[in-house]
C-alpha positions as CSV (number, residue, x, y, z in Angstrom):
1,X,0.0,0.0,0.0
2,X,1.5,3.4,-0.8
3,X,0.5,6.5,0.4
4,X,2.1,9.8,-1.3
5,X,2.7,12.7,1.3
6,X,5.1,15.4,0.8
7,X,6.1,17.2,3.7
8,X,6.4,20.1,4.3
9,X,8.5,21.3,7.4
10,X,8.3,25.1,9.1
11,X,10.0,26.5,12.2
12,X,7.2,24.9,14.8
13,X,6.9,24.3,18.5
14,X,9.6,21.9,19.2
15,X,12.2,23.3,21.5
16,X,14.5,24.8,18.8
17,X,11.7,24.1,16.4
18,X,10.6,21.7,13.8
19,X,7.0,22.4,12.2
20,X,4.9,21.3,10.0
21,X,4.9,18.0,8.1
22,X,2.3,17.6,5.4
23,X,1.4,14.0,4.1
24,X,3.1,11.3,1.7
25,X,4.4,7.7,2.5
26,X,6.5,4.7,-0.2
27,X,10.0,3.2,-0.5
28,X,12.7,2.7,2.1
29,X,16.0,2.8,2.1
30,X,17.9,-0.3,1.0
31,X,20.7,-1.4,3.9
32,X,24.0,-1.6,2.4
33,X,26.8,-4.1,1.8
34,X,29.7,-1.2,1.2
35,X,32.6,-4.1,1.4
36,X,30.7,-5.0,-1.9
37,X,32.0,-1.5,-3.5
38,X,35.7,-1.5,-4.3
39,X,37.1,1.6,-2.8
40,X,38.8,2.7,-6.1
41,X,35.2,2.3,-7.5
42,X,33.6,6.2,-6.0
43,X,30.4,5.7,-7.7
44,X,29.7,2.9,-6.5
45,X,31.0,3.7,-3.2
46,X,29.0,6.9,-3.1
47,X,25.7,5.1,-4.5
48,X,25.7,3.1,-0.8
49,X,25.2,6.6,1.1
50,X,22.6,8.1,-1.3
51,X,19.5,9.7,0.9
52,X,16.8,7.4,0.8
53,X,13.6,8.3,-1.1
54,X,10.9,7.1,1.4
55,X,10.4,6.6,5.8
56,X,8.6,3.2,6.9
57,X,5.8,3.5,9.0
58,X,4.7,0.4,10.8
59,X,1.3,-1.1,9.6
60,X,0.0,-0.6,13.1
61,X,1.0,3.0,13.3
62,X,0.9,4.8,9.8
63,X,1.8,8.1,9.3
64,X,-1.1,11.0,9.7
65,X,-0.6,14.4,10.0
66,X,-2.7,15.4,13.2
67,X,-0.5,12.5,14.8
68,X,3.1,14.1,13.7
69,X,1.5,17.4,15.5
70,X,0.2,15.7,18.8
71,X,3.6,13.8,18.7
72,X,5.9,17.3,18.5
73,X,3.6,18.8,21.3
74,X,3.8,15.9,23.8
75,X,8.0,16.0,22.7
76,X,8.0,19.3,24.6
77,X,5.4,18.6,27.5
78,X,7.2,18.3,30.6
79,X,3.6,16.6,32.2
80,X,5.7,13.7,31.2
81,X,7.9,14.3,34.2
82,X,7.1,13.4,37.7
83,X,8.0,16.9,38.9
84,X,6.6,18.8,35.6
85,X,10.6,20.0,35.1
86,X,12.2,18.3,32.3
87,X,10.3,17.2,28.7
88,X,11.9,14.9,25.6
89,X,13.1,17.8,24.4
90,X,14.9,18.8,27.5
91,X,17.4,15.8,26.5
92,X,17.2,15.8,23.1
93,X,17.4,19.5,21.6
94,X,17.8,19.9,17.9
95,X,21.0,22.2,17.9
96,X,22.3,19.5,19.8
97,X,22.1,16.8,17.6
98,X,19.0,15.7,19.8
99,X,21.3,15.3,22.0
100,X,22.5,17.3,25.3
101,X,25.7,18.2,25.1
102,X,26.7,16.3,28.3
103,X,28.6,13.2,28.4
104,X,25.7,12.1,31.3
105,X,22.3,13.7,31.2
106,X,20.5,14.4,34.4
107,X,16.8,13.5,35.0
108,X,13.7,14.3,37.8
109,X,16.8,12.9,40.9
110,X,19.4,15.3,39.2
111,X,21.9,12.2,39.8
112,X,24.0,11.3,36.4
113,X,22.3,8.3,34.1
114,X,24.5,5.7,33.2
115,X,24.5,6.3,29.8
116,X,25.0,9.2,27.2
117,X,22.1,11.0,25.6
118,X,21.9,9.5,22.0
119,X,21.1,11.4,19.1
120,X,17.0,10.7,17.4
121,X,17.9,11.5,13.9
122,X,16.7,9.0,11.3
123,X,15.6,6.7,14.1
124,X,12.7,5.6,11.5
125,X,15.4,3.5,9.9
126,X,16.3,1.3,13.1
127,X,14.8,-1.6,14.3
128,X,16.0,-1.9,17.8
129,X,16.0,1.6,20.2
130,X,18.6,2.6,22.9
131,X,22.2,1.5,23.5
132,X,21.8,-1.8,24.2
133,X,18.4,-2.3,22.0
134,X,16.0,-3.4,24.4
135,X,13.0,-1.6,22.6
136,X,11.8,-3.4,19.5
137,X,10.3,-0.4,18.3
138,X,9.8,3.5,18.5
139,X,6.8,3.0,20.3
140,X,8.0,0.3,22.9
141,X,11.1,2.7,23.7
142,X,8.4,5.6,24.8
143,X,7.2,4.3,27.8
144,X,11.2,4.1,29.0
145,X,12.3,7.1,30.0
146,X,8.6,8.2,31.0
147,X,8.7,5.2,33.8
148,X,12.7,5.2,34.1
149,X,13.0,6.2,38.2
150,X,16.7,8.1,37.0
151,X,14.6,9.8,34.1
152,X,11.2,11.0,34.3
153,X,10.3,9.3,37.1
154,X,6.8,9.4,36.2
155,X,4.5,5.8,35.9
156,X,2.9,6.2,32.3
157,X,-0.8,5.6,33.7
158,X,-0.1,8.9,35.9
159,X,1.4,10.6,32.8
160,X,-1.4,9.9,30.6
161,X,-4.2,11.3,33.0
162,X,-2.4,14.1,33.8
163,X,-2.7,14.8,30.1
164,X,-6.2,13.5,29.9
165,X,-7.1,16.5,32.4
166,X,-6.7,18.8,29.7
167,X,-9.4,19.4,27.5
168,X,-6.8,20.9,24.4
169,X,-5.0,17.7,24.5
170,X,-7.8,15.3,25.2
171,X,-8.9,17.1,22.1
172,X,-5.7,16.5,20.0
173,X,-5.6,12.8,21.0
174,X,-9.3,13.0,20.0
175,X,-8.4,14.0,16.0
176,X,-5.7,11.7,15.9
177,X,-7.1,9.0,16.9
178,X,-10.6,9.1,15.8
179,X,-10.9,5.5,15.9
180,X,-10.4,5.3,19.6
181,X,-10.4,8.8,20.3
182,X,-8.8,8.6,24.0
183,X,-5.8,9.5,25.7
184,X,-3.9,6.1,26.2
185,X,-0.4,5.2,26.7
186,X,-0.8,3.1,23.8
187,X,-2.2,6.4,21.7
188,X,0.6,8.8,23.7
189,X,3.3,6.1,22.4
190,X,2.2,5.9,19.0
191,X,2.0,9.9,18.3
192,X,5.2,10.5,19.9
193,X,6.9,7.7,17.5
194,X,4.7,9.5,14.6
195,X,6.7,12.4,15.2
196,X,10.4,10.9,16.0
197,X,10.1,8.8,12.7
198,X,9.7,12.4,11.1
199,X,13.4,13.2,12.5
200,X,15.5,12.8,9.2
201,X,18.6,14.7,9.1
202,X,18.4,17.7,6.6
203,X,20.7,17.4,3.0
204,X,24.4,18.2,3.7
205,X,27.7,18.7,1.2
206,X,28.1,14.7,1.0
207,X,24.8,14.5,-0.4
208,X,25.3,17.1,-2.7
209,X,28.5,15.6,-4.0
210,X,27.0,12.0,-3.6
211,X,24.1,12.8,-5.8
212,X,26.8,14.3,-8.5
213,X,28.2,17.7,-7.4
214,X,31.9,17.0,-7.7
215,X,33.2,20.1,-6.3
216,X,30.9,20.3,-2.9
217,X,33.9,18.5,-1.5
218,X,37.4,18.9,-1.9
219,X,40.4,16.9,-2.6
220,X,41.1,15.9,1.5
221,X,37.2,15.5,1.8
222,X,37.5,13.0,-0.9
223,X,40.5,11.2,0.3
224,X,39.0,11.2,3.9
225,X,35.7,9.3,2.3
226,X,38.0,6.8,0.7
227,X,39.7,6.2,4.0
228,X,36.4,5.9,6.3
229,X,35.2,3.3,3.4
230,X,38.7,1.7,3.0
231,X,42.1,1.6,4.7
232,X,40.0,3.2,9.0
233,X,37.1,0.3,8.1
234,X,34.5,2.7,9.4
235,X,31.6,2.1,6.8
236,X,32.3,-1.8,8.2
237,X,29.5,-0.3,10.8
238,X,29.2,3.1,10.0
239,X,27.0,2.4,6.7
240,X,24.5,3.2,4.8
241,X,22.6,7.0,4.3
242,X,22.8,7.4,8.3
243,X,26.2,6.0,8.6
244,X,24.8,3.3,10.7
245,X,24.1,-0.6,10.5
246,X,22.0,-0.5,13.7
247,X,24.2,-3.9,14.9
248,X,26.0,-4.1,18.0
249,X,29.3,-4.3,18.2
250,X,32.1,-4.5,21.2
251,X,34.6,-1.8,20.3
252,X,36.7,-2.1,23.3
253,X,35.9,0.4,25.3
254,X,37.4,-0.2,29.0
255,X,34.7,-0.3,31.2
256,X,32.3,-2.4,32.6
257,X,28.9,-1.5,31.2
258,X,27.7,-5.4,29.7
259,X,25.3,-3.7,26.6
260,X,23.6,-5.9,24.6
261,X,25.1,-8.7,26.8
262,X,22.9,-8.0,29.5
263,X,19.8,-8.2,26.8
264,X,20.4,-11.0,25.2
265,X,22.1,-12.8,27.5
266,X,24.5,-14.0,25.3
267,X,28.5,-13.8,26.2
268,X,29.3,-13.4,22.9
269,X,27.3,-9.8,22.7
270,X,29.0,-8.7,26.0
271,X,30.1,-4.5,25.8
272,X,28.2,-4.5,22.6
273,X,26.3,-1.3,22.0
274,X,24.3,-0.4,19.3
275,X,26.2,1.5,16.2
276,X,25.4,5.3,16.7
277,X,24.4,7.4,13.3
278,X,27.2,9.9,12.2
279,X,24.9,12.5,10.6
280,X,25.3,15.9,12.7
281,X,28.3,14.2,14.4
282,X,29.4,17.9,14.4
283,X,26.6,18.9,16.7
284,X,26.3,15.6,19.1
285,X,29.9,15.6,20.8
286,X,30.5,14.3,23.6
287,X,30.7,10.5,21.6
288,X,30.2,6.8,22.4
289,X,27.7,5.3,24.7
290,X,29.5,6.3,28.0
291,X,30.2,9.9,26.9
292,X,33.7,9.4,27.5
293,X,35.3,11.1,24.3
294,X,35.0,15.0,23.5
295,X,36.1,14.9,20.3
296,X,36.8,13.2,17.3
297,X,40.6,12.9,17.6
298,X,39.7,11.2,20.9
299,X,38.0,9.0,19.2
300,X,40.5,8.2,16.1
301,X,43.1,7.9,19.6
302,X,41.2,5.2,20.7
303,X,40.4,3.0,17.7
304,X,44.6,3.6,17.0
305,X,45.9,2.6,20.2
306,X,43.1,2.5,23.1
307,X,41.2,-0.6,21.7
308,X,40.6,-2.7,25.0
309,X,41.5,-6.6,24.0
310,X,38.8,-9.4,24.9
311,X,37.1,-12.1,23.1
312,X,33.9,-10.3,22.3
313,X,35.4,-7.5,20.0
314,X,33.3,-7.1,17.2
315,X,34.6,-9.3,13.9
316,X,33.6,-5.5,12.1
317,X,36.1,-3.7,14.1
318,X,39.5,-2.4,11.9
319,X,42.2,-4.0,13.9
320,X,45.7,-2.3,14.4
321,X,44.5,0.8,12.8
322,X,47.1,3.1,11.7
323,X,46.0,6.0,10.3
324,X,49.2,8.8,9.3
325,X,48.8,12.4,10.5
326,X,48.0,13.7,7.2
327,X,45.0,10.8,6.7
328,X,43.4,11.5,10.2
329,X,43.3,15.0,9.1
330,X,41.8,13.6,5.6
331,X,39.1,11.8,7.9
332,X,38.3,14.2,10.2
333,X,37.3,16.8,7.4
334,X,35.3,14.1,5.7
335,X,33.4,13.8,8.7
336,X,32.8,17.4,9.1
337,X,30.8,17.0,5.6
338,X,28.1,15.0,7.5
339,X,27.1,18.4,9.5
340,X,24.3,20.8,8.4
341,X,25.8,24.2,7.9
342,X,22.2,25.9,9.1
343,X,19.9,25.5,11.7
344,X,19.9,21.4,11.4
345,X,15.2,21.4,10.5
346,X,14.5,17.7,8.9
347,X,14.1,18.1,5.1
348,X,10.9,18.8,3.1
349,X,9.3,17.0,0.8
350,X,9.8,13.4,2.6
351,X,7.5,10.6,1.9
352,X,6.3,7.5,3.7
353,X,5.5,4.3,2.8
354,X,4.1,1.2,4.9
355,X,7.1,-1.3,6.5
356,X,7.1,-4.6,5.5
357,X,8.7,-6.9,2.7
358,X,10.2,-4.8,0.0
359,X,10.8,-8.6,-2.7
360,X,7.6,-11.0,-3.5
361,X,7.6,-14.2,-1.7
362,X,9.5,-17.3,-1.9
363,X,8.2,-20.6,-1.8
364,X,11.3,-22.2,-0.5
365,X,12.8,-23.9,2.8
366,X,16.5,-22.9,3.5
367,X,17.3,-19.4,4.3
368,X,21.1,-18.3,4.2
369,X,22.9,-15.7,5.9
370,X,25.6,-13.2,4.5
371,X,27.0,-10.2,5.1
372,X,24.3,-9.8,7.8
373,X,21.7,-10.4,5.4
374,X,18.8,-13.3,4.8
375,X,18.6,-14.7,1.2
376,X,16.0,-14.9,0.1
377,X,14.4,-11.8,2.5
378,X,10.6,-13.3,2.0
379,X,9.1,-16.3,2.6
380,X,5.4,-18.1,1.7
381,X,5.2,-21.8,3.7
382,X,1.6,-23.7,5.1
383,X,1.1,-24.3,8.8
384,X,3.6,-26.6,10.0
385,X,6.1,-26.2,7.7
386,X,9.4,-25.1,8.6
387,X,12.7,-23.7,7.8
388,X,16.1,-24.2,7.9
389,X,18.9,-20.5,8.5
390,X,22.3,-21.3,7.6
391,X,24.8,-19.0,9.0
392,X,27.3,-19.1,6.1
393,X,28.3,-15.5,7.4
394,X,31.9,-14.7,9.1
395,X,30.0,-13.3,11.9
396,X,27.4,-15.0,14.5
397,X,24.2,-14.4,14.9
398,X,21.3,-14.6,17.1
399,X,17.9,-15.8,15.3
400,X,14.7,-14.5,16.6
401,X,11.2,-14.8,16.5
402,X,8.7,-12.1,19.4
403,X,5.0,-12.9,17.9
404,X,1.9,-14.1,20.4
405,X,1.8,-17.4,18.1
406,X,5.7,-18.0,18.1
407,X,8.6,-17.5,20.5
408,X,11.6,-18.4,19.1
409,X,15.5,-17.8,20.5
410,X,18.1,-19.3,18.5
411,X,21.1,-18.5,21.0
412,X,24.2,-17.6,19.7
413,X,24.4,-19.3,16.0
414,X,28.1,-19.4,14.6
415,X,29.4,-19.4,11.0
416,X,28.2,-23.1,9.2
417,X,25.4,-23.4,12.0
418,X,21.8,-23.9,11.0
419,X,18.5,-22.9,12.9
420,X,15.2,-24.6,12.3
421,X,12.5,-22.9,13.1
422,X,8.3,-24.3,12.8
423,X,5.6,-22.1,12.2
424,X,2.6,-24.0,13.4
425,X,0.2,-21.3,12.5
426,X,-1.4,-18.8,10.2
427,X,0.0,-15.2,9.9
428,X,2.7,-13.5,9.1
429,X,6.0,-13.5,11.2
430,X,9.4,-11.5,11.1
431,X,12.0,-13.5,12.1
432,X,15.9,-11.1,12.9
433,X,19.2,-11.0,13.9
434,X,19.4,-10.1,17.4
435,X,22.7,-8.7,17.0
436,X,22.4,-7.1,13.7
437,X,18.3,-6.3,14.0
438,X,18.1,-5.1,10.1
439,X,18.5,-8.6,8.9
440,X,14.8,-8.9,8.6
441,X,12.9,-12.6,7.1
442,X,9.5,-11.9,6.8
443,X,7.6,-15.5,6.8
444,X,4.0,-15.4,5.6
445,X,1.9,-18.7,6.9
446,X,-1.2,-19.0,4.7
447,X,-3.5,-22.3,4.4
């Protein structure tokens, strides 16, 4: 189903200020293999960063215009917080990267939370939410830092009748929701992921030059792209139109915070954090999960000669990375070209389309994995039939299905490991990588 909406955005009510989005929804962006792309072969290099033409919208929760605008209003309503003092927007300003600036934000307690404030553009484009993933969804990661005793300290039932109490945004819930035209958390989580999915980061240089304006970067611009997709290994993570792959990965930080680990209790995920976006890196310093790194050059210091040796480093990560003086330099400018030069407002004329399979069905039974993709990516089977995932990846994965018919964990699942997986029932299941969540199977169960 495609619905065509072009948005249009004006300075608005959003802490810094993002306005108006009109309506339009179709294609998403396609994740990239960039070890695919030669690095002596630009075109094809640039082609895995183009902007994507289209945000998904989840069947359950498709884009509407009255919901983008209840969405930005609640994102600066500090009834969210216990104590009516801090909103979403307190922690995630605009000019900030939607970030805060701070290597620790503080919430309601004013004590420091364990974990640095990560950016929310192009967050439509994940599939797993927070460092360490544990929200499936936009809308499942609302209700955290509502309920979060270090955050807003606030239980969402208390939030949502504080808001109920006022006629204005009873009223707004009312016209975008006129279905079930009631304040809810599940209608409060829904509008404020309406809005966030809306978050995509405005046009910059690269995109200029990516789309075929040669000189909107120079000559050490250039070379620093060819190193950050060649000799540093960055894109091995850092891919795709928001330089991300959404995968966790440990990096070797040194300290003790277990990550992913800790959510999928799995030892080989352990200090794995999700892959942070690089788009408006200029804006969003301090860097990593922990906060620890003020700058860039910290950061090239500690993938040269700070790496942190243990088992669980990610198989992605460029070892012994030696980068001269001249090609950091070369890098960091590159980098720079990922940074609005205005007033960072998400782009106009964006459009939406419905999430889901992308390639028509396969009537087949073994699934492989590579280069943290499934082949095929679509699947038609009968009740009872089942499937066979072969990992003939260099990296392990972690198989999953979360649907009220089917549970499925696969553990940790090495390279030349299969899974088998039965679907006794009717429907339609997604079955991903819990370690790189954008390898997505969708299964379709039909008599």
């Amino acid at each position: 189903m495609r619905l065509l909406l072009t948005a249009v955005f004006a300075a608005g009510a959003l802490a810094g200020g993002v306005g108006a989005l009109a309506t339009r929804v179709a294609v998403a962006e396609t994740p990239a293999a960039i070890r695919k792309a030669p690095v002596d072969d630009l075109a094809a290099l640039k082609a895995k960063f183009r902007r994507p033409d289209s945000v998904p919208f989840p069947a359950d929760n498709p884009y509407t215009e009255a919901k983008r605008v209840l969405g930005e209003r609640l994102f600066s309503d500090t009834r969210l917080s216990a104590d009516a003092s801090i909103s979403c927007a307190s922690c995630h300003d605009r000019r900030k990267g939607f970030a805060d600036g701070l290597a620790h934000g503080k919430g309601v307690p004013g004590r420091p939370l364990a974990r640095h404030t990560p950016t929310l553009w192009n967050l439509a484009f994940a599939s797993h939410v927070f460092w360490d993933g544990r929200a499936r969804s936009l809308e499942e990661q609302v209700a955290g830092p509502i309920s979060s005793p270090d955050e807003m300290a606030q239980p969402v039932p208390q939030a949502v009748e504080r808001l109920a109490a006022d006629p204005a945004v009873a009223g707004a819930f009312a016209a975008a929701f006129p279905a079930e035209p009631n304040v809810t958390p599940e209608n409060l989580a829904k509008a404020l992921a309406t809005f966030e999915r809306t978050l995509i980061s405005p046009p910059t240089r690269f995109d200029r030059w990516v789309d075929g304006e040669a000189r909107a970067l120079n000559a050490r611009e250039t070379e620093g792209f060819r190193l950050f997709a060649g000799k540093a290994g960055c894109a091995n993570c850092h891919s795709g139109f928001a330089f991300t792959d959404s995968a966790f990965h440990d990096i070797g930080l040194p300290d003790d915070d277990r990550g992913r680990g800790a959510v999928l209790r799995l030892p080989r995920v352990e200090h794995a954090f999700k892959t942070p976006g690089l788009r408006e890196l200029g804006r969003s310093a301090p860097y990593m999960h922990n906060g620890s790194m003020a700058s860039l050059d910290a950061v090239l210091d500690h993938y040269q000669h700070g790496v942190v040796e243990r088992d669980t480093l990610s198989s992605d990560l460029q070892r012994r990375l030696s980068l001269s003086t001249k090609e950091r330099a070369a890098l960091v400018a590159f980098l720079g070209t990922l940074t609005s030069a205005d007033d960072p407002l998400p782009p106009t004329n964006l459009v939406a389309r419905e999430a889901g399979p992308t390639e028509p069905a396969a009537r087949v039974s073994t699934v492989t994995q590579h280069d943290t993709q499934f082949s095929p990516k679509h699947l038609a089977l009968k009740p009872g039939e089942r499937i066979w995932i072969l990992n003939n990846d260099s990296r392990t994965h972690n198989v999953r299905v979360f649907d009220p018919k089917l549970n499925f964990d696969s553990g940790a699942q090495d390279p030349g490991e299969t899974v088998e997986i039965a679907f006794p029932e009717a429907g339609r299941f997604l079955v991903f990588c819990g370690i790189h969540p954008k390898m997505e199977l969708y299964v379709d169960i039909a008599p």
